[in-house]
Structure formats: structure tokens, C-alpha cells
C-alpha positions as CSV (number, residue, x, y, z in Angstrom):
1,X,-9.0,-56.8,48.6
2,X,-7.0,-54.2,46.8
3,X,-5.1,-54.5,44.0
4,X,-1.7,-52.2,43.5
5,X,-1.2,-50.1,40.6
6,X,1.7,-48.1,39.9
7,X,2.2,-48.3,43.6
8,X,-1.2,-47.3,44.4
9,X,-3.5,-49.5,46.0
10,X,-6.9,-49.7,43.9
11,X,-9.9,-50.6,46.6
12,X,-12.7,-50.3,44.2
13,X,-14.6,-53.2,42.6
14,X,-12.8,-54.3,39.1
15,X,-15.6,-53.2,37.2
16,X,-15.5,-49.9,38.6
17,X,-11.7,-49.5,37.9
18,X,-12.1,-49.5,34.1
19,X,-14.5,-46.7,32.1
20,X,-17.9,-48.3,30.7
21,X,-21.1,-47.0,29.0
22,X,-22.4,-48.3,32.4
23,X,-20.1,-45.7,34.5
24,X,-19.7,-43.0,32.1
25,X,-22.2,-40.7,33.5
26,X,-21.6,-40.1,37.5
27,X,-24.6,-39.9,39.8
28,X,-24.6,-39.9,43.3
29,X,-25.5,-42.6,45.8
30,X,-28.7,-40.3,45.7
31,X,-29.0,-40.6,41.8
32,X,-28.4,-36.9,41.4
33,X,-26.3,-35.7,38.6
34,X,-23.2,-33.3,38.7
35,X,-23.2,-30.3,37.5
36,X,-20.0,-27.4,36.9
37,X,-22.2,-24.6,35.1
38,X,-25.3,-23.5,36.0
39,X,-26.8,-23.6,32.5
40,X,-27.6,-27.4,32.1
41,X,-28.6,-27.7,35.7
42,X,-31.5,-25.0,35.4
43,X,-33.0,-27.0,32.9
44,X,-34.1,-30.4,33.8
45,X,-35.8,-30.6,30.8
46,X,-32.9,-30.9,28.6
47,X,-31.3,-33.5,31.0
48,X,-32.4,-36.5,28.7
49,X,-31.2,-35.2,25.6
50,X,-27.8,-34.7,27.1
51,X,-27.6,-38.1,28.8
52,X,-28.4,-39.3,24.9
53,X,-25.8,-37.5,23.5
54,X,-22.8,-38.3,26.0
55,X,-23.7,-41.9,25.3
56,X,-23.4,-41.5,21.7
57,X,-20.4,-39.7,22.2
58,X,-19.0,-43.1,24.2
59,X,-19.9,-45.3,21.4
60,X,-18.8,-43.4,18.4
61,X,-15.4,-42.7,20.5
62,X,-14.9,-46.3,21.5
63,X,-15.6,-47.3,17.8
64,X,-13.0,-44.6,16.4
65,X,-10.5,-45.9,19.3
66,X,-11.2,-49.4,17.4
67,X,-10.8,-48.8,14.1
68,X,-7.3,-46.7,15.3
69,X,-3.9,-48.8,13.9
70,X,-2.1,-50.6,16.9
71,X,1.4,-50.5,14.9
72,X,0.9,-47.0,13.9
73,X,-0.1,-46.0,17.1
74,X,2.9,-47.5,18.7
75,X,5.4,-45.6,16.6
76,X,3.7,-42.3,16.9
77,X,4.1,-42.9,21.0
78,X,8.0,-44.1,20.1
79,X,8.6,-40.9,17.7
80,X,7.5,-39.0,21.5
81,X,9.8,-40.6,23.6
82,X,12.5,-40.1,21.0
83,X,12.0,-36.3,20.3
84,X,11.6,-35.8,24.5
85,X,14.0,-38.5,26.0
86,X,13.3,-36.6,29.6
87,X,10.3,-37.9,29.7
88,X,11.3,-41.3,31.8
89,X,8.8,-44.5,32.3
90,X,7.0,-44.2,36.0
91,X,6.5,-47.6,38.0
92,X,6.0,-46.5,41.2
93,X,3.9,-42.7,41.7
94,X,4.8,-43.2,44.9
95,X,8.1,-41.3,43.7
96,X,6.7,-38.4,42.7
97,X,4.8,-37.1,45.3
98,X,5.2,-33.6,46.1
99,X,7.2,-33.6,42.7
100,X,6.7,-30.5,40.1
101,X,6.5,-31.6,36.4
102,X,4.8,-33.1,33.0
103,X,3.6,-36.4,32.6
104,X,2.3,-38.9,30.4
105,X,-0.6,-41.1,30.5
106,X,-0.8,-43.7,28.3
107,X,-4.1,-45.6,27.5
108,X,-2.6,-48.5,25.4
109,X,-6.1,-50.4,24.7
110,X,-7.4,-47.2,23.7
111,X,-4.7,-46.1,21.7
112,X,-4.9,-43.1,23.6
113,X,-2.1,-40.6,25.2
114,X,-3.0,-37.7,27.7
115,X,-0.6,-34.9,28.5
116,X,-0.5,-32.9,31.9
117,X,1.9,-30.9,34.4
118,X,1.6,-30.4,37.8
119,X,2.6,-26.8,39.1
120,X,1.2,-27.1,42.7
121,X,2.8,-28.5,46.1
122,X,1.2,-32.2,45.7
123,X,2.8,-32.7,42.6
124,X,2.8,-35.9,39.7
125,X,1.3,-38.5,41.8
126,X,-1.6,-36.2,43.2
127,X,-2.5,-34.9,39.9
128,X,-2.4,-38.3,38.2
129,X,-4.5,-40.1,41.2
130,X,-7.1,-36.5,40.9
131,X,-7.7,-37.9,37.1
132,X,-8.1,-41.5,38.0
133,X,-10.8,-40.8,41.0
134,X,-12.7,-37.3,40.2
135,X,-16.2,-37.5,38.3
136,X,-16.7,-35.8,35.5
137,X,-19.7,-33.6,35.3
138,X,-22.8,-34.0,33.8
139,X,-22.0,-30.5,31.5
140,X,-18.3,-31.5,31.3
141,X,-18.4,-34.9,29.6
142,X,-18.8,-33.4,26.0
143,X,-16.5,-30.2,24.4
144,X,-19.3,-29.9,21.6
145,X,-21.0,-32.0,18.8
146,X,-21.2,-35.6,20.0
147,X,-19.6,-36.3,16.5
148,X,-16.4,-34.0,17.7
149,X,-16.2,-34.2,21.0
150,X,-12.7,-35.7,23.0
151,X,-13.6,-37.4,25.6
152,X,-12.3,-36.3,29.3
153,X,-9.0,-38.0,31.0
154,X,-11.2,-38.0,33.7
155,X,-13.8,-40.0,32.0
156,X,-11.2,-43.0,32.2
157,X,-10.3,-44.9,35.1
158,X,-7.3,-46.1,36.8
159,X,-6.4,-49.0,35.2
160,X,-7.3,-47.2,31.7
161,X,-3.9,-46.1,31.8
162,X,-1.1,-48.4,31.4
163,X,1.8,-46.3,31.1
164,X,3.1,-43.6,32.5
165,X,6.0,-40.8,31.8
166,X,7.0,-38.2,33.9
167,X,9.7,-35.5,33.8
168,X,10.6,-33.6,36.8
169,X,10.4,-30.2,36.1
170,X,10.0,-26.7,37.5
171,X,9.0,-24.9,34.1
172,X,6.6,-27.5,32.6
173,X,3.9,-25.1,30.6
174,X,6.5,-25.4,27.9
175,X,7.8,-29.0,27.7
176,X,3.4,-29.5,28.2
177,X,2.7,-27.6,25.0
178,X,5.5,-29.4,23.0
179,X,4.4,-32.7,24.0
180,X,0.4,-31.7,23.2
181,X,1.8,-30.9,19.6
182,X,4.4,-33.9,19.4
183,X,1.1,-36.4,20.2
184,X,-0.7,-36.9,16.8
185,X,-4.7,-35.5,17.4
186,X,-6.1,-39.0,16.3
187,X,-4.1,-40.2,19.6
188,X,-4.5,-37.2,21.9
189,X,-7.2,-36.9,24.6
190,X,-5.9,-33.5,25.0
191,X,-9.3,-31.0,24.8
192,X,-7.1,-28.2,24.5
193,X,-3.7,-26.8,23.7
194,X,-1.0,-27.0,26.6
195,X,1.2,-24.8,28.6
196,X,0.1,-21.9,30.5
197,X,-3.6,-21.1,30.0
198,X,-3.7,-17.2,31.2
199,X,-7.3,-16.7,30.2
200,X,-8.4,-20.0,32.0
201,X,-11.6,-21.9,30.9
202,X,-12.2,-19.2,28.3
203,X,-9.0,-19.5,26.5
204,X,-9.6,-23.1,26.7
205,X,-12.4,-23.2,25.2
206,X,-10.8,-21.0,22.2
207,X,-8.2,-23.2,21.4
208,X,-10.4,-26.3,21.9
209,X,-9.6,-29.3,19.9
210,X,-11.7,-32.0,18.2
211,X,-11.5,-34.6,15.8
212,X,-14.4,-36.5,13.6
213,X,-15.4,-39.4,15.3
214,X,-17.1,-40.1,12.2
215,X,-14.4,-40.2,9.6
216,X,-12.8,-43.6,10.7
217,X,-16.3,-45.1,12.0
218,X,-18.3,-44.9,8.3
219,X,-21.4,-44.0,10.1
């Protein structure tokens, strides 16, 4: 049975449709971990420690997501669509395939909003489904300390997101960027700044963002 969402027919169980501590951490049907870099994956050694500390990462980002204000959140989000009316509610991605733009992914329960564009050929829908079905590395599921760290859009699951906004768009690095900024941090599950990255991972990493997990939490 297969449930439709935004147009899109979801075939995976319920459970698996929604992020958990269970599902967090991807392994293969043969229990073997991903891995991006080579510098986690030499060392199987320091596999446990990681495993520890993207868990605590989940928890203390799910308690920070929890203590975040539903009414504040909610007029942050309508301050957004004020400032960048082009940015037009999606029902049906189905629509946007093969369409060129910036998008908005909004994870009400989570009080969370995510930012992209999509410069290639597939287009909106592609992009969004890519978010909604890769798995996140091993190495990739924290940006550093556990206490800092912004959890992945990919982390999240399709029904996670329960709002979309899209603006078709040939030119979307800077209408991206804007958005990233418009977004207030404590609601952003952007790691990084937008708009056009020219230095790639590296310049990613230099203009990494994080927040503390902690200060809302009291641990």
C-alpha cells in the first residue's frame, strides 16, 4: 500500500517514512555503514564513539526542536513568505519536474525550515525527492561538536516535511542566500550559507553554521 504525498507515492513502511533515533544512522541490508571521506572509515576503532555522538546529537536536537515556540515559529515562517511573496505553496511536485528554482521545505513538528535550489535538468521535484530518500553518511551526520551540530535535511524523512515553497527560477544562488538569511538560525536546518558555493565542500565548511543545542535544553 502506498500512501501519496505531495503527489508522490510513499511505498515504504510508516515507520520508515518519519526520522527516529531508530533510523538515524543508515546501514545496509549487510549492516555496513556509509561512509563519504576516507578518514572515519580507516579507523574502525573510532566507529563507536561516533555512533555515540550522532545519537546524542539526535536527542539534544529533538529536545532543542521541543523547547522551540510554536507561535514564534509560525510568524518567523509568515515574516518569510511576506518579504519573498514568489515563493508560492507546492501541492503537487509533480509540477515541477524538470523545473529550475529555490524551494522551501517546511518541517512544521520540528519547527524547522530548510532552504535549497535546483540548477540541474531534473529540477524542484528531483532535488526534493533526492533529500527525502538518500542516506546520510556515517561521517556526514554531524558538522562538529554534538552540542553544535545541525542536523542534515537528509536526516529527515518524507513525511518530516509538511510544507513546501517553490519559486521557479533560472538565477536561484541569489533568491537561495536571501532566504538562508531571511530564516532565523534557531529555525534553519541550513549547515551553511546559500547561493553559489565556488569553492565547494571547502567553502562550505568555512561558512558553516551552528547553534547551541544546549542553551534552550538546560543540560
Amino acid at each position: 500500500m502506498s500512501r501519496m504525498h505531495f503527489g508522490i507515492a510513499m511505498r515504504l513502511p510508516l515507520r520508515d517514512l518519519r526520522l527516529s533515533k531508530r533510523n538515524l544512522i543508515y546501514r545496509t541490508g549487510r549492516g555496513r555503514y556509509l561512509f563519504k571521506d576516507a578518514w572515519l572509515r580507516a579507523d574502525r576503532k573510532l566507529w563507536p564513539e561516533h555512533r555515540r555522538r550522532c545519537l546524542l546529537n539526535y536527542d539534544l536536537s529533538m529536545a532543542y526542536f521541543r523547547q522551540l515556540s510554536l507561535d514564534e515559529f509560525a510568524a518567523a515562517l509568515d515574516r518569510v513568505l511576506a518579504t519573498f511573496p514568489q515563493m508560492e505553496p507546492v501541492d503537487d511536485l509533480r509540477l515541477y519536474d524538470g523545473v529550475q528554482g529555490v524551494y522551501m521545505m517546511v518541517l512544521d513538528k520540528h519547527r524547522q525550515v530548510y532552504v535549497g535550489k535546483a540548477c540541474g535538468k531534473h529540477g524542484i521535484k528531483h532535488r526534493i525527492l533526492r533529500h527525502w530518500r538518500n542516506a546520510v553518511p556515517f561521517d556526514r551526520l554531524l558538522s562538529g561538536e554534538p552540542e553544535e551540530s545541525i542536523m542534515p535535511i537528509d536526516a529527515f524523512r518524507a513525511l518530516d516535511t509538511t510544507r513546501i515553497y517553490a519559486c521557479a527560477t533560472s538565477d536561484a544562488g541569489p533568491l537561495e542566500q536571501a532566504l538562508v538569511e531571511a530564516v532565523p538560525l534557531a529555525f534553519s536546518l541550513n549547515r551553511t550559507k546559500g547561493g553559489a558555493l565556488a569553492g565547494g565542500l571547502h567553502e562550505a565548511i568555512q561558512h558553516r553554521r551552528t547553534r547551541d543545542l544546549l542553551a534552550r535544553t538546560g543540560e
